[in-house]
C-alpha positions in Angstrom: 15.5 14.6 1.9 16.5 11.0 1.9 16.0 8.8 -0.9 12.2 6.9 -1.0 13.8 3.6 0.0 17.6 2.8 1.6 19.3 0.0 2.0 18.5 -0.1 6.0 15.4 -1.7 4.8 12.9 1.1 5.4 11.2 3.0 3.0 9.2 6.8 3.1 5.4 6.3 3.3 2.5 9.0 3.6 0.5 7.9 6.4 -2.3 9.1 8.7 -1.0 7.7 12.2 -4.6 7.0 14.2 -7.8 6.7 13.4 -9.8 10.2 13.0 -6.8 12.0 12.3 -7.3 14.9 9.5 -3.2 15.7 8.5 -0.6 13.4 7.2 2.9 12.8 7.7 5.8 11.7 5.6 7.0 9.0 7.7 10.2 6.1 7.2 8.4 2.7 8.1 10.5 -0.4 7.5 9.8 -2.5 3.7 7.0 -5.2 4.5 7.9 -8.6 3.4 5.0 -10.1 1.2 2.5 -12.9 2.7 3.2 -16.4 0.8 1.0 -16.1 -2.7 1.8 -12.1 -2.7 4.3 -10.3 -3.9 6.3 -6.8 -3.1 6.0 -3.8 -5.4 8.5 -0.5 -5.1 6.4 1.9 -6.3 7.9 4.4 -8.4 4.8 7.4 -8.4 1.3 7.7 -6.5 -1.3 9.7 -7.0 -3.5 11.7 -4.5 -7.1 11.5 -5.6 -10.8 11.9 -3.9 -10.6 9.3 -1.7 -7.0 10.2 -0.4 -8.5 13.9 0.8 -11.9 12.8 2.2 -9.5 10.3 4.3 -7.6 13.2 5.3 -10.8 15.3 6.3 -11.8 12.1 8.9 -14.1 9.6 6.1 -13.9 6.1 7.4 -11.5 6.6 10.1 -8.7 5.0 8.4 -5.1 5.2 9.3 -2.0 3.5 8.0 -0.3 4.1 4.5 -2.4 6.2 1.8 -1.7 5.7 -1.7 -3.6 3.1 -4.0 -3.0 4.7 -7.1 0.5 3.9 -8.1 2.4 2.5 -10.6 5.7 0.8 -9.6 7.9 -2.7 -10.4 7.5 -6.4 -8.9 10.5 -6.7 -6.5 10.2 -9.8 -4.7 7.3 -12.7 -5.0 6.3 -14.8 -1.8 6.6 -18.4 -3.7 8.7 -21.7 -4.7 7.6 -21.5 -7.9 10.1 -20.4 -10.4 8.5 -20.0 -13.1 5.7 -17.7 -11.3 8.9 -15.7 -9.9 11.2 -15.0 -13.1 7.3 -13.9 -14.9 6.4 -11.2 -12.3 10.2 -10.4 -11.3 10.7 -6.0 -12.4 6.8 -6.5 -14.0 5.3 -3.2 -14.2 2.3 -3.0 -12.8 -0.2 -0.7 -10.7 -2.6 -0.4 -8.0 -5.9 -1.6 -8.2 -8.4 0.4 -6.1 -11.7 -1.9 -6.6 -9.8 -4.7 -4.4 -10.3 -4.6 -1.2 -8.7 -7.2 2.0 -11.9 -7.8 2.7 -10.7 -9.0 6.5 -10.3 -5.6 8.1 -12.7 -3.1 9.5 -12.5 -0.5 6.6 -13.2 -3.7 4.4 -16.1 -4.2 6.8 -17.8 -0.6 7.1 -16.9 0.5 3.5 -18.3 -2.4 1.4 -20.9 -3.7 3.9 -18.5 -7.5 4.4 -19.2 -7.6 7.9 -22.9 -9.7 7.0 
């Protein structure tokens, strides 16, 4: 198996593809690039926990990229600031699973934000 992440920009990501699927696949999707005020983490383990398997038995029809337990390092930050980037630059740090978007419709139906 190729390595998590290659210089072709891309990294490996364990994903459900649509919504209502119930299996996962091990998938190479290219590195996103932060939004400005964000930065880009290279996570170095993940967990698989509760939420991860009721996902992959259909709860909340989610798809896209599973994994919000991880630990990883701060690889690139989305700023001018200096300062803010040479602070966070190879900071550990790890996922924070109460924090949600709060703009998409998992946001929406999970924590009641749609009104």
């Amino acid at each position: 198996m190729s390595s998590p992440t290659d210089d072709d920009g891309t990294m490996l990501a364990f994903m459900i593809p649509s919504p209502g699927d119930k299996h996962g696949e091990v998938r190479r999707i290219p590195i996103p690039s932060p939004s400005p005020g964000f930065c880009l983490v290279k996570v170095l383990r993940a967990g698989v926990c509760n939420t991860d398997l009721e996902i992959l038995q259909g709860y909340m029809g989610f798809h896209g990229v599973l994994g919000h337990e991880f630990v990883g390092r701060v690889v690139e930050v989305n700023t001018d600031n200096d300062a803010i980037k040479t602070k966070w630059i190879d900071r550990r740090v790890c996922g924070d699973i109460n924090v949600g978007c709060a703009s998409c419709g998992v946001c929406d139906n999970t924590f009641g934000l749609d009104g």
